[in-house]
N, CA, C and O of each residue as an XYZ file, in Angstrom:
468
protein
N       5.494     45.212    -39.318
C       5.099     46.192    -38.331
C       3.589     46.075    -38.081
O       2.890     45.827    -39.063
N       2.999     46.225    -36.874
C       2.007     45.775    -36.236
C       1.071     46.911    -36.401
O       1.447     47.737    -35.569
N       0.015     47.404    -37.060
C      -0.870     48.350    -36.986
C      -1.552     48.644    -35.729
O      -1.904     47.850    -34.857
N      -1.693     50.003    -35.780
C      -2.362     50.610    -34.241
C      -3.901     50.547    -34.548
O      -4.265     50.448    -35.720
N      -4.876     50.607    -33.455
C      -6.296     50.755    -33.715
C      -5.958     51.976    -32.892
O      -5.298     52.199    -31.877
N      -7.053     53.031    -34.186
C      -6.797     54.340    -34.091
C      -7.552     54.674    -32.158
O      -8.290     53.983    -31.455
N      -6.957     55.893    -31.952
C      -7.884     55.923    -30.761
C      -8.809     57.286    -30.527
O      -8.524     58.371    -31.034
N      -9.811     57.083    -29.789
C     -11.077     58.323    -29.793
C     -10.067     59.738    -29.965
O      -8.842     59.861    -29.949
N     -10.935     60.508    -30.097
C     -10.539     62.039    -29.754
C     -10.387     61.751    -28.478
O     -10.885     60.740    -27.982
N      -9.649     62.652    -27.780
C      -9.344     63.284    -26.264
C     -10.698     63.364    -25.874
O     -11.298     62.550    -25.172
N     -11.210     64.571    -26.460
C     -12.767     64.598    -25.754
C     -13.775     63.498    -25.471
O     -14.809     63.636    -24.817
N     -13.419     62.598    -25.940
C     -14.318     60.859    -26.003
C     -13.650     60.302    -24.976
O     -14.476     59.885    -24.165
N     -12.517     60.093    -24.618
C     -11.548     59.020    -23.690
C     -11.864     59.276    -22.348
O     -12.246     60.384    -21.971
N     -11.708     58.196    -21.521
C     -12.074     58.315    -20.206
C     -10.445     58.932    -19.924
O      -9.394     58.597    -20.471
N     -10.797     60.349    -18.446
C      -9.739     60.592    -17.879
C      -9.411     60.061    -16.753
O     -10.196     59.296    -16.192
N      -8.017     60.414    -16.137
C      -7.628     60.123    -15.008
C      -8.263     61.205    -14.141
O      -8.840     62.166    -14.650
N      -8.144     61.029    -12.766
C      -9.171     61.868    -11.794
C      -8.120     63.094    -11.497
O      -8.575     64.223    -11.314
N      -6.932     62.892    -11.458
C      -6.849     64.451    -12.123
C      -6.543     65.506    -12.872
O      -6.070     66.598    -12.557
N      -6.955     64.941    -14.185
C      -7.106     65.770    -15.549
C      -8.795     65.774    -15.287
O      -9.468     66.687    -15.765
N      -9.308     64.883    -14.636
C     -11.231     65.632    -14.276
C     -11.101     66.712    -13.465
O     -11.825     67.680    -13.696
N     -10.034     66.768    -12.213
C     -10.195     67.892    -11.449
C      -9.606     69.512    -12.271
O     -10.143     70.592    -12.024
N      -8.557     69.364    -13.139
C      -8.616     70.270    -13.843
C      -9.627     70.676    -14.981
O      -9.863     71.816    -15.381
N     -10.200     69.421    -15.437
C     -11.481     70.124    -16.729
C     -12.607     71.093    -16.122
O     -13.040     72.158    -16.563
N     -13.037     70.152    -14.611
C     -13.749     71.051    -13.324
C     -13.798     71.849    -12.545
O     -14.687     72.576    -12.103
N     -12.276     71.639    -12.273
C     -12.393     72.977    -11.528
C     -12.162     72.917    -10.258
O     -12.050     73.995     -9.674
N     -12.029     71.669     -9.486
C     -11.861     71.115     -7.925
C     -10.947     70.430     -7.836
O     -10.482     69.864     -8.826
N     -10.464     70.301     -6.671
C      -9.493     69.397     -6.355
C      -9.722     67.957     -6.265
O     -10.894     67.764     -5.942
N      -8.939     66.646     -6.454
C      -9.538     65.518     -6.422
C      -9.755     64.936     -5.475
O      -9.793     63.708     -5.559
N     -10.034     65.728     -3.919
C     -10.099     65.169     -2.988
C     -12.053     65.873     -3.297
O     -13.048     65.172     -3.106
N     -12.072     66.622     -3.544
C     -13.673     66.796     -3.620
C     -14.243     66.016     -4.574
O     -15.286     65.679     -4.014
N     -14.246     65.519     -5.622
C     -14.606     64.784     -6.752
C     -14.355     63.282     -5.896
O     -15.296     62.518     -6.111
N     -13.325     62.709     -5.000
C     -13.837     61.367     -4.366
C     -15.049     61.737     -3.888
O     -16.090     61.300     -4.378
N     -15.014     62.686     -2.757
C     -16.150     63.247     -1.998
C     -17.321     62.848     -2.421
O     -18.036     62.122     -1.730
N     -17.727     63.360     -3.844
C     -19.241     63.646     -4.571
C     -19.137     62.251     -5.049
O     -20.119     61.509     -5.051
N     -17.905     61.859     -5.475
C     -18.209     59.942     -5.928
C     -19.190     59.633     -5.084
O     -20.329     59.244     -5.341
N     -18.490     59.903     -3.692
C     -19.662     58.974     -2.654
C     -21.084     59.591     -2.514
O     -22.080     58.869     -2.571
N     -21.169     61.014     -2.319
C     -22.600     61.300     -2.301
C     -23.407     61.201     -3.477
O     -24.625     61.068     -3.354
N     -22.831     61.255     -4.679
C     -23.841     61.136     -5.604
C     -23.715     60.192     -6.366
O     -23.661     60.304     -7.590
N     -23.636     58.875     -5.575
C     -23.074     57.893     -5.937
C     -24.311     56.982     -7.451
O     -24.153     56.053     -8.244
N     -25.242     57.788     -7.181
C     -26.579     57.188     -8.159
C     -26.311     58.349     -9.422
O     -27.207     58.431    -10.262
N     -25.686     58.811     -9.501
C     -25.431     59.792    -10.766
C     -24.359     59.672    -11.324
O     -24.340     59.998    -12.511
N     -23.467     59.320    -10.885
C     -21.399     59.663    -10.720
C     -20.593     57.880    -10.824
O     -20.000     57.256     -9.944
N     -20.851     57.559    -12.026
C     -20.117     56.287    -12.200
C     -19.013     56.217    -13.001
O     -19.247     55.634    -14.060
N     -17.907     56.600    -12.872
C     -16.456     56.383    -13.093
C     -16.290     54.941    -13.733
O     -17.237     54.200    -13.469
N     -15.282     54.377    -14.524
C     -15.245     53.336    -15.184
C     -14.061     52.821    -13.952
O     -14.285     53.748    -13.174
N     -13.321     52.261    -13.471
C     -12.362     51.539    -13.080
C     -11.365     50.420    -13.632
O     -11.619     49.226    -13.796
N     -10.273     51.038    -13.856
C      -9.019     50.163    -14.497
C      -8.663     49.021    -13.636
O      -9.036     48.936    -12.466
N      -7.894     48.095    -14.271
C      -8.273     46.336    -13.782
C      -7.145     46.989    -12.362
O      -7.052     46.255    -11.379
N      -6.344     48.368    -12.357
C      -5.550     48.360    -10.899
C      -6.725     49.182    -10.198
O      -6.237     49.508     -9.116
N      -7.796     49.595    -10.252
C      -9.060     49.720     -9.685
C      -8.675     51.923     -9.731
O      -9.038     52.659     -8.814
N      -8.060     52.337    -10.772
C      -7.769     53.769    -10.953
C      -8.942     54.165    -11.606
O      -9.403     53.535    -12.558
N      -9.529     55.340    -11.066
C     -10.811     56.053    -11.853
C     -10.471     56.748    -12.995
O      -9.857     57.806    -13.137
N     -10.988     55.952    -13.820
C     -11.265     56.882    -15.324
C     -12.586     57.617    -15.547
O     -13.535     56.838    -15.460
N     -12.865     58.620    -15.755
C     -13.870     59.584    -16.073
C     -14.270     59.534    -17.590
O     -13.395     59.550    -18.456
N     -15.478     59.480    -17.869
C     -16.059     59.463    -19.051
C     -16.693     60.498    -19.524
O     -17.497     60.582    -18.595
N     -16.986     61.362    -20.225
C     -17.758     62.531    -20.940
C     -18.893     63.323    -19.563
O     -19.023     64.348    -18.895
N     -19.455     62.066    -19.781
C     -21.139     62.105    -19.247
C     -20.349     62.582    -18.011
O     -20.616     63.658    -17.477
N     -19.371     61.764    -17.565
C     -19.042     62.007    -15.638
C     -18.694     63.465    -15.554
O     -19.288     64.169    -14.738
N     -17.671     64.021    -16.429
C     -17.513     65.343    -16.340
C     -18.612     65.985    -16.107
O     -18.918     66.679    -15.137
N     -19.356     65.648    -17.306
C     -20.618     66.818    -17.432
C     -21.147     66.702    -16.062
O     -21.364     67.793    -15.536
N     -21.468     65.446    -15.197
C     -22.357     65.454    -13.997
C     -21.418     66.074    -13.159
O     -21.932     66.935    -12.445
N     -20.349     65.939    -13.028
C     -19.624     67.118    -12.148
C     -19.112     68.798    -12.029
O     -18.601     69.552    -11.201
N     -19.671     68.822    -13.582
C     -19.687     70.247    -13.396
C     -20.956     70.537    -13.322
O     -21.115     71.582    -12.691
N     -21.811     70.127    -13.645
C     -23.388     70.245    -12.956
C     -23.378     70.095    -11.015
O     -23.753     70.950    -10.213
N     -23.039     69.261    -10.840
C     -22.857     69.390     -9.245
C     -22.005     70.323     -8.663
O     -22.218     70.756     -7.530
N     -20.771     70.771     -9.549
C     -20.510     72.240     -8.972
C     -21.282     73.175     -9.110
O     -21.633     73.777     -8.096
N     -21.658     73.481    -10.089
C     -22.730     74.342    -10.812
C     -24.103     74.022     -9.503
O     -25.127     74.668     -9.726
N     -24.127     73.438     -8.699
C     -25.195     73.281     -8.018
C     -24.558     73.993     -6.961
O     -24.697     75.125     -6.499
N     -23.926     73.160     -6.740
C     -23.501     73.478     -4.872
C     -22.454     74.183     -4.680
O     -21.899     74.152     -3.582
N     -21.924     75.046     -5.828
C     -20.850     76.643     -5.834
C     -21.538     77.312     -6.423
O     -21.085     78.367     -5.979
N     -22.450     77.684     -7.225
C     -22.986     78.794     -7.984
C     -24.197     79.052     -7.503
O     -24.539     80.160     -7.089
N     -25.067     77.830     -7.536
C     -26.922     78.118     -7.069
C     -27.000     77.531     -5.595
O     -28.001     76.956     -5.167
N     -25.741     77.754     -4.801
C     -25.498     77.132     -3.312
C     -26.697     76.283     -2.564
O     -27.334     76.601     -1.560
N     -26.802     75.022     -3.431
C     -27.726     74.221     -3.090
C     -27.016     73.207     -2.209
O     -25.861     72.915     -2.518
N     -27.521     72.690     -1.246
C     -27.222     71.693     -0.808
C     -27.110     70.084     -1.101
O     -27.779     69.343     -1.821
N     -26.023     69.860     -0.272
C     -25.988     68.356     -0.963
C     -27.278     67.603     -0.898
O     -27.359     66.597     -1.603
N     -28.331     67.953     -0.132
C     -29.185     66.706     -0.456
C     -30.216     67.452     -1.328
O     -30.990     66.811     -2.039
N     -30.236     68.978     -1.276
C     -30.986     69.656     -2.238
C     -30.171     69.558     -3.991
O     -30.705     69.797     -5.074
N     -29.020     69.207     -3.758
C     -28.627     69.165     -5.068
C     -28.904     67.672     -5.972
O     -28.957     67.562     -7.197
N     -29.036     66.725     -5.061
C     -29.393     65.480     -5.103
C     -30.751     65.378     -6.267
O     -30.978     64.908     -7.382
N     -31.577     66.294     -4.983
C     -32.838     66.014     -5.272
C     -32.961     66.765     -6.795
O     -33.888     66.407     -7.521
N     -32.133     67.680     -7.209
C     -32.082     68.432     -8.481
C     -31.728     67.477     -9.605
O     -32.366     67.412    -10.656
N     -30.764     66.808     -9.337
C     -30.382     66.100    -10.311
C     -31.125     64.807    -10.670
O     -31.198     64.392    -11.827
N     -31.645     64.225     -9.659
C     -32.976     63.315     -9.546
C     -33.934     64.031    -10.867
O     -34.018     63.517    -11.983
N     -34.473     65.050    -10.539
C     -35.163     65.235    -11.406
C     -34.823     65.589    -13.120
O     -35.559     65.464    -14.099
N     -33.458     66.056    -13.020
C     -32.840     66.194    -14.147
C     -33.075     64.741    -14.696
O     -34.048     64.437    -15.385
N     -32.165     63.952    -14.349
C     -31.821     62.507    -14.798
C     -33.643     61.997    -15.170
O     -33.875     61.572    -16.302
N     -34.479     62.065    -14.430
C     -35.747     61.432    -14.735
C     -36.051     61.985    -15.296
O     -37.208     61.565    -15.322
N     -36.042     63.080    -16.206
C     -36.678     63.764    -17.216
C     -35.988     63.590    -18.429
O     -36.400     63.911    -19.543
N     -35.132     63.169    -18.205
C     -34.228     63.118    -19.650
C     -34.661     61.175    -19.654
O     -35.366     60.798    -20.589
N     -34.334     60.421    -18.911
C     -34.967     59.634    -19.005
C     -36.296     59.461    -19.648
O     -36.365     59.106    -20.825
N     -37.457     59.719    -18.862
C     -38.507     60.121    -19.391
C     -38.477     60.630    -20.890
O     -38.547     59.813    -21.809
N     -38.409     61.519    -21.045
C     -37.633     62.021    -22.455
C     -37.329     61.126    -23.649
O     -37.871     61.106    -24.754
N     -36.536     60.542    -23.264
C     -36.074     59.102    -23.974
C     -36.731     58.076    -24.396
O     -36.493     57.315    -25.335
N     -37.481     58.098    -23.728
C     -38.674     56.718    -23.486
C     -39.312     57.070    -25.024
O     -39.316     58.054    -25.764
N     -39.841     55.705    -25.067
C     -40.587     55.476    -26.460
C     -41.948     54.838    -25.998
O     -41.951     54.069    -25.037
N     -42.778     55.060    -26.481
C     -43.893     54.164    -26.038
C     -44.347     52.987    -26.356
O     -44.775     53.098    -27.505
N     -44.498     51.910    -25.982
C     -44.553     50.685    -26.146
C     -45.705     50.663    -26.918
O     -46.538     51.568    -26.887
N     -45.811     49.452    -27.760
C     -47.447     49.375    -28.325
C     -47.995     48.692    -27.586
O     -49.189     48.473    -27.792
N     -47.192     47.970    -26.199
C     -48.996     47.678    -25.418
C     -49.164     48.346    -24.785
O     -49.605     47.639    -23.879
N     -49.207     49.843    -24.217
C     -49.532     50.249    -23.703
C     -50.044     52.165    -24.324
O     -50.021     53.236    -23.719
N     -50.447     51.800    -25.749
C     -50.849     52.557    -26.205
C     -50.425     53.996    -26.324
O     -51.077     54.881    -26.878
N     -48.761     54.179    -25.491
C     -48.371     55.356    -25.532
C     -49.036     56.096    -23.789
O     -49.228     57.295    -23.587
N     -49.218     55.199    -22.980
C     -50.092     56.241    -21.990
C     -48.800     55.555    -20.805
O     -47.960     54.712    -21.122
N     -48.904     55.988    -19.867
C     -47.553     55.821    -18.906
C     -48.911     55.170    -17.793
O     -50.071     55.582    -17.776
N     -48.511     54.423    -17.215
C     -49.064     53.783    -15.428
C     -48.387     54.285    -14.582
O     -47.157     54.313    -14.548
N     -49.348     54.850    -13.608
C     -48.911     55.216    -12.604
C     -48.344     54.589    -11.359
O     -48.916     53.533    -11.092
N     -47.417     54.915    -10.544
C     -46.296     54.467     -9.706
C     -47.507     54.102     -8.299
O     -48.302     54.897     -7.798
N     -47.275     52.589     -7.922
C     -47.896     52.862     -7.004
C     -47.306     53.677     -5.883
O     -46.101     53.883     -5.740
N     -48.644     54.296     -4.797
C     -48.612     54.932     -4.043
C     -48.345     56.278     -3.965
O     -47.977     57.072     -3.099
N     -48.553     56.290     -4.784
C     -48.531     58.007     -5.525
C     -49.548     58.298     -6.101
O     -50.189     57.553     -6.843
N     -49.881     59.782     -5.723
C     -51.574     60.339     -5.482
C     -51.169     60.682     -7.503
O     -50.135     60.900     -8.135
N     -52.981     60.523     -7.942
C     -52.507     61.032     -9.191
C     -53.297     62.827     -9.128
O     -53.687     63.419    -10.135
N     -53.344     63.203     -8.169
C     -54.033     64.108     -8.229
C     -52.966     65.388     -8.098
O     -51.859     64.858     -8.005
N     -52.852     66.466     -8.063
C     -51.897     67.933     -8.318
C     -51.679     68.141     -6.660
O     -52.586     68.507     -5.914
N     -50.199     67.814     -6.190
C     -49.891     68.612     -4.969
C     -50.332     69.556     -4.619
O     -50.942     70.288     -5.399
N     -50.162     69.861     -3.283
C     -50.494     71.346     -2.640
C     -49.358     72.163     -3.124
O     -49.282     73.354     -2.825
């Protein structure tokens, strides 16, 4: 008899798109929807028949994008811009500082280093 390789918890496994629309809360015609608009946040894994599996992280970014644009009724490109900054701060966050660069960050060109209006 052939041994099994054990498999993740439930909570670890990528889902089908709609056991995501029930963990979320929407129907899976809105969750294609936000695939496409927030397409720089929202990456689904795809099975070799090209079916979306959902991963941890994807949930979480979709109930954050409801949580945007049903609760704090932000708009899609205002919710965009929210999560932009989410994602770059946790990024940021993450970052370690290199030893050649002494721990100090360079600035982006074309960007003022001085304090907005």
């Amino acid at each position: 008899m052939r041994k099994r390789k054990p498999k993740p918890p439930v909570e670890q496994r990528p889902v089908s798109i709609s056991t995501a629309s029930v963990l979320v809360g929407v129907e899976t015609h809105t969750i294609r929807y936000w695939e496409r608009e927030f397409a720089e946040f929202l990456h689904p894994v795809r099975t070799a028949g090209g079916q979306r599996r959902y991963r941890p992280e994807d949930i979480e970014v979709l109930k954050e994008i409801k949580r945007l644009l049903k609760e704090e009724l932000y708009t899609i490109a205002g919710a965009k811009r929210k999560l932009a900054q989410r994602f770059e701060a946790q990024s940021s966050a993450s970052e370690t500082p290199s030893a050649g660069n002494n721990g100090t960050h360079a600035t982006k060109r074309g960007k003022r280093a001085t304090a907005t209006r």
